[in-house]
C-alpha positions in Angstrom: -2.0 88.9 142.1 -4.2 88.7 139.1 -7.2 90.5 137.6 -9.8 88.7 137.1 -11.5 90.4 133.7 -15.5 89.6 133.1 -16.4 87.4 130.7 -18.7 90.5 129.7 -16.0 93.1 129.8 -13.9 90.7 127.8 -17.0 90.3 124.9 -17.3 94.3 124.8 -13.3 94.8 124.4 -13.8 92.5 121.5 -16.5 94.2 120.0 -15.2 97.4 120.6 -11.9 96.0 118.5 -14.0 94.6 115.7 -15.7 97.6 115.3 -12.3 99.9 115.4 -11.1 97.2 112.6 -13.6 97.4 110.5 -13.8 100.9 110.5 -10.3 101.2 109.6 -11.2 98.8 106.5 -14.2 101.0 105.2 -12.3 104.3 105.4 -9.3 102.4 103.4 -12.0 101.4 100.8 -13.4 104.6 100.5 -10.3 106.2 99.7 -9.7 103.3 97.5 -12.2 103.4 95.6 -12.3 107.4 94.8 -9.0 107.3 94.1 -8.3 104.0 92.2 -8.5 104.4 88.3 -10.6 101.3 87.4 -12.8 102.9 84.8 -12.0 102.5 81.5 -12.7 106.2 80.0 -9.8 107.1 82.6 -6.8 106.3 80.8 -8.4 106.9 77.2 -7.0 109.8 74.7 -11.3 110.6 73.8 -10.9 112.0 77.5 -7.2 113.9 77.6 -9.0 117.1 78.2 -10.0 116.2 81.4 -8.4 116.4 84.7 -7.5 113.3 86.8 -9.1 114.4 89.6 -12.4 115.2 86.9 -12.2 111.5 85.7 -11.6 110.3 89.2 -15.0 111.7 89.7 -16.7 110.6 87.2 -15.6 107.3 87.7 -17.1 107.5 91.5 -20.1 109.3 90.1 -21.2 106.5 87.9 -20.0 103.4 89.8 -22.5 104.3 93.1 -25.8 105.0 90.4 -28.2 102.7 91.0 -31.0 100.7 89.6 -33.8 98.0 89.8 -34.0 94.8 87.7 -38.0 94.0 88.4 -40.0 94.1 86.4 -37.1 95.3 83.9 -34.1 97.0 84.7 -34.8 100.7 85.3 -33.0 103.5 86.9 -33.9 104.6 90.8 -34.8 108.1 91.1 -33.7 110.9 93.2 -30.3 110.2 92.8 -28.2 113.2 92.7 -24.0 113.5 92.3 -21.8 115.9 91.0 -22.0 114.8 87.6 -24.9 112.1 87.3 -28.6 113.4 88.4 -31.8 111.4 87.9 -34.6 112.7 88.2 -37.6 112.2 90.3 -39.1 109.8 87.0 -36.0 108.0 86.9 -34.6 109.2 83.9 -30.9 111.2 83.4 -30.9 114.6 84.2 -32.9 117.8 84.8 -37.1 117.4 85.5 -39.3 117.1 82.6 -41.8 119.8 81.7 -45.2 117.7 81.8 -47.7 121.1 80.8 -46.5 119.8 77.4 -45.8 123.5 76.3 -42.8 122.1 74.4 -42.3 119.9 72.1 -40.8 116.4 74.1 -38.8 114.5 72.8 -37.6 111.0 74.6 -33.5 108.9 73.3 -34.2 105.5 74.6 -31.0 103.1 74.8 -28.3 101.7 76.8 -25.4 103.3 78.6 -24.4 105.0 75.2 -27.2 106.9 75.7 -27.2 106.7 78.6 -24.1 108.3 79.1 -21.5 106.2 80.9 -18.1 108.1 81.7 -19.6 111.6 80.7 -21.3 114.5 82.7 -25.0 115.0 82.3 -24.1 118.4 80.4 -22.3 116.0 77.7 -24.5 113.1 77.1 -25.9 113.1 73.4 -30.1 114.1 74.7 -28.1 116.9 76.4 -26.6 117.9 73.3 -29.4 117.3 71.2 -31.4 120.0 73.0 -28.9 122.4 72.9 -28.6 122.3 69.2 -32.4 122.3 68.7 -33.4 125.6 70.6 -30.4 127.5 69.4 -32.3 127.2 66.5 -35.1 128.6 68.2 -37.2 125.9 68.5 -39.1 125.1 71.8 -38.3 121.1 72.6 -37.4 119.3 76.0 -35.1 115.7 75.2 -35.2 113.5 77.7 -32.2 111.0 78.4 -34.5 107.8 79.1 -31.0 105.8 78.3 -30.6 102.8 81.2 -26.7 100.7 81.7 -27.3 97.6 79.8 -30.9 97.1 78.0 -31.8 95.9 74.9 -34.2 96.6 72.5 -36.8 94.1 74.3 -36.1 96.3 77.6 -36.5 99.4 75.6 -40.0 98.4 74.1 -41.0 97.9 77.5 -40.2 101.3 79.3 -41.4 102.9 76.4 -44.8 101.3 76.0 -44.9 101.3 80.4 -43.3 104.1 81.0 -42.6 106.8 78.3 -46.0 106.5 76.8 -48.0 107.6 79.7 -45.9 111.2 79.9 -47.1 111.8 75.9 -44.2 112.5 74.3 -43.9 114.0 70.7 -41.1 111.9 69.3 -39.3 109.1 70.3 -35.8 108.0 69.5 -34.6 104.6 69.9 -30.7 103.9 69.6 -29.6 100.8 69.7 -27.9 97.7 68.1 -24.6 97.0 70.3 -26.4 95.0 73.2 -28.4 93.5 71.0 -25.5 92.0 69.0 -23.9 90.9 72.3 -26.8 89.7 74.0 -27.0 86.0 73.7 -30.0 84.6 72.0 -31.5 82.5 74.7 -31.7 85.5 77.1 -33.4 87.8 74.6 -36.7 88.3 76.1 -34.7 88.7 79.4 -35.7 92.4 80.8 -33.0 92.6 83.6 -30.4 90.3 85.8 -32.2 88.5 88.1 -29.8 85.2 88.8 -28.0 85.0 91.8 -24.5 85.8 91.0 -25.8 89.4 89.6 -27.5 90.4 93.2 -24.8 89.5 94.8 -22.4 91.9 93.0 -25.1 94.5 93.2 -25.6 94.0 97.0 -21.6 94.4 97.2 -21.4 97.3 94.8 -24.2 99.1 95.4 -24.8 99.8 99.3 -24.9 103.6 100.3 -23.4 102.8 103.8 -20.5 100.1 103.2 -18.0 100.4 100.4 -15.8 97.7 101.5 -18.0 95.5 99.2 -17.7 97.8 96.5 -13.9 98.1 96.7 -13.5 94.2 96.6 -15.6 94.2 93.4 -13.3 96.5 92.1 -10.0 94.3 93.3 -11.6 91.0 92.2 -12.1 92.2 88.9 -8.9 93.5 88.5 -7.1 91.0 89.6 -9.1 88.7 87.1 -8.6 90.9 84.0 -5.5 92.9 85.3 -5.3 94.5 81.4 -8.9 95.3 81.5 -9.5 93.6 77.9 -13.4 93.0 77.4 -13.0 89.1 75.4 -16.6 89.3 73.8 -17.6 86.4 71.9 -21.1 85.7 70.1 -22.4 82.6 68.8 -22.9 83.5 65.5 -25.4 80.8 64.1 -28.2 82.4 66.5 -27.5 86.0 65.1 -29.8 85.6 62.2 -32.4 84.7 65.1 -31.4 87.3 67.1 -31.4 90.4 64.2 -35.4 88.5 63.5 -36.5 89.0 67.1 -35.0 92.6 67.8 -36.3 93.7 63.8 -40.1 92.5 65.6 -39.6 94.0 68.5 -38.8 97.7 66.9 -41.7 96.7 64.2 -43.8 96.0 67.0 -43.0 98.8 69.4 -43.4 101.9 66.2 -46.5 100.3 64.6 -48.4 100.1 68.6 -47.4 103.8 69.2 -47.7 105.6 65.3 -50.8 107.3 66.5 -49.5 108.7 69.9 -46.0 110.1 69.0 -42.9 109.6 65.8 -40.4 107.2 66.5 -37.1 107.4 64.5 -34.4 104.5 65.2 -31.1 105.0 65.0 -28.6 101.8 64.4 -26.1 102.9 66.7 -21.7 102.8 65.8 -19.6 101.2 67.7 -16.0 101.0 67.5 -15.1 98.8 63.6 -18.2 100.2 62.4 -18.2 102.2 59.0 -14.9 103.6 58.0 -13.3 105.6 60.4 -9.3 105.8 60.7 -9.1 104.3 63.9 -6.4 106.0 66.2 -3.5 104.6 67.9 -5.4 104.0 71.0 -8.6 103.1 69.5 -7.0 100.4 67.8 -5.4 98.7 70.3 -8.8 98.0 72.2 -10.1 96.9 68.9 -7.8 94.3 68.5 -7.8 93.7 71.9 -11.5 93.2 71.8 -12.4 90.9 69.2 -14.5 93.5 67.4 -13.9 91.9 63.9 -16.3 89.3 64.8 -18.5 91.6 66.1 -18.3 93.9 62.8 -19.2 91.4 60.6 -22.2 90.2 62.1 -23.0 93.5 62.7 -23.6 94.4 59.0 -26.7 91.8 59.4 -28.5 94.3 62.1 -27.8 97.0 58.8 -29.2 94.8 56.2 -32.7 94.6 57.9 -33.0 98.4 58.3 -35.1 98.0 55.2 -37.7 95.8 56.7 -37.6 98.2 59.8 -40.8 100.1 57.9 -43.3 100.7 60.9 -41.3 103.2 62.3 -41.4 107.0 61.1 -37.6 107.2 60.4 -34.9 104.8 60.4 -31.1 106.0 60.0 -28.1 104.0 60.2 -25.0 105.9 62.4 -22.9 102.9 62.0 -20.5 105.3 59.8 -21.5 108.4 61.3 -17.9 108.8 62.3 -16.3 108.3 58.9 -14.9 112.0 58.8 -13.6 112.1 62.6 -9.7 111.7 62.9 -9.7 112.9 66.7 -10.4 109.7 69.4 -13.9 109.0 69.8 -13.9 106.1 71.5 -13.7 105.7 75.3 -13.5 101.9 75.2 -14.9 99.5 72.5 -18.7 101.2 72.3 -19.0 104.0 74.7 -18.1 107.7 73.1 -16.5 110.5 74.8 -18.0 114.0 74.6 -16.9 115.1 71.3 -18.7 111.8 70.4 -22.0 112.5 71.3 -21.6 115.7 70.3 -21.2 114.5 66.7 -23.9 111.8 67.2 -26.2 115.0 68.9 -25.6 116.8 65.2 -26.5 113.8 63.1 -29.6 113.6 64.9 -30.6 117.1 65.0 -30.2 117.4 61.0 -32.7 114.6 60.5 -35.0 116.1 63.1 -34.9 119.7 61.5 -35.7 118.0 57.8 -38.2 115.9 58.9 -40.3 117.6 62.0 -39.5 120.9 61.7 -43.6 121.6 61.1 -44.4 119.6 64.2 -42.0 121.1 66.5 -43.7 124.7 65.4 -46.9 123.9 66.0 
């Protein structure tokens, strides 16, 4: 004799099914996905000091960070992970003294700055700080770095955003994106087309990393040797070194009777003189960076006309005496890096504001 089973009994065994299956799926994506090397800084020499299990972090701890593209791409606040904290203003790392009792001092930028592939104890504002009070000197740098922007995004979250917290000096570093960005999305302040939700709304959900994970496998699978093929069209680089030049010019001459701003044209892996090492040249090649050096030298030749800000320094052969690997991938530096970056800045802060900081 047969059992008759409900057609309700049968719909809840089928849920119940679903449910168990995809269950399984999101537990085999989150143990994909924290234990999946698909950051580039994993596998670099700049990082050999590290443990796998460190990287392996690290890589986690950046990939789930989080931020918002309107009105411009900013970073969410409150987000907290073993090595990536931002604070309850949205910027990197520890909470910002407002009773202005120190002197505050904002590095504005993209993921260089940033930080991307480092521990908020070795990004370059961290650095920076360190450096400054051990020479007893009472200053607060804020890491206002954000994944991504350009100098018409930084403008904005300085004049929106930094302004209002009245800081003493401002650094802008910058010049990579800039070159990379193409011309016709320059006054673009984050990435609002469709495609770019989508990938966020995959990679970026608290609750379910099976998106995430198929990010990570699609991409893989697309560039299984990881190579980054940048290209530029170079007869809108003139135009583009013209608008970012204003937009600097713009940004210093609106804010010289608030704070300083010094910019800083940033390196990047080609740049200046450095020997290159085994490693770092092979992802220069791989990378089409001569291209991307030569126009380069343009951003460099304008510095000149860059005279609204109080200081303007070009780091694009800041590494010239470094034989060690510096390079996480073809812009981003390791630790020792932004240490050396950190230094640089410090010894053009100490010349130039030491009065102002004592005050």
């Amino acid at each position: 004799m047969s059992v008759q089973v409900s057609y309700g009994k049968q719909f809840l065994f089928g849920l119940f099914l679903i449910l168990i299956i995809l269950s399984i799926v999101e537990v085999t994506a989150r143990i994909f996905e924290y234990s999946y090397s698909f950051c580039n800084f994993i596998d670099s020499d700049s990082q050999n000091s590290l443990s796998r299990e460190t990287l392996s972090q690290l890589c986690y701890d950046h990939s789930i960070i989080k931020w918002n593209e309107t009105p411009y791409r900013h970073l969410i606040s409150n987000q907290h992970t073993d090595f990536v904290n931002i604070n309850s203003l949205g910027f990197r790392g520890s909470e910002i003294d407002l009773t202005h009792e120190q002197f505050l001092i904002f590095i504005v930028g993209g993921s260089t700055v940033y930080g991307s592939g480092v521990g908020d104890d070795q990004t370059i504002s961290y650095y920076l700080e360190e450096i400054l009070q051990s020479n007893n000197l009472n200053v607060q740098v804020v890491n206002a770095g954000v994944p991504g922007i350009h100098s018409a995004t930084e403008v904005v979250i300085i004049q929106d955003k930094i302004m209002n917290l009245n800081p003493d000096l401002v650094i802008i570093y910058d010049g990579y994106n800039d070159l990379v960005k193409p011309y016709e999305k320059f006054d673009e302040l984050g990435e609002n087309d469709f495609t770019s939700k989508f990938i966020r709304l995959l990679a970026k959900n608290d609750y379910w990393r099976t998106g995430a994970a198929a990010v990570t496998v699609y991409f893989t699978l697309k560039n299984p040797e990881n190579i980054e093929t940048l290209s530029i069209n170079v007869d809108h680089t003139n135009q583009k070194v013209l608008a970012w030049l204003e937009k600097i010019n713009s940004s210093c001459e609106n804010s010289k009777d608030k704070f300083q701003t010094m910019f800083i044209l940033q390196p990047f892996l080609g740049t200046g003189d450095k020997e290159l090492t085994t490693s770092e040249h092979i992802i220069y090649e791989n990378n089409n960076h001569n291209l991307l050096v030569s126009e380069y030298k343009k951003y460099g030749e304008h510095l000149s006309l860059m005279n609204k800000c109080s200081k303007v320094i070009d780091f694009s052969n800041v590494f010239s005496n470094s034989s060690e690997s510096i390079y996480m991938d073809f812009v981003h530096l390791s630790s020792n890096g932004n240490k050396i970056i950190a230094k640089n800045i410090s010894d053009h802060i100490l010349s130039s504001t030491i009065n102002e900081i004592n005050k």
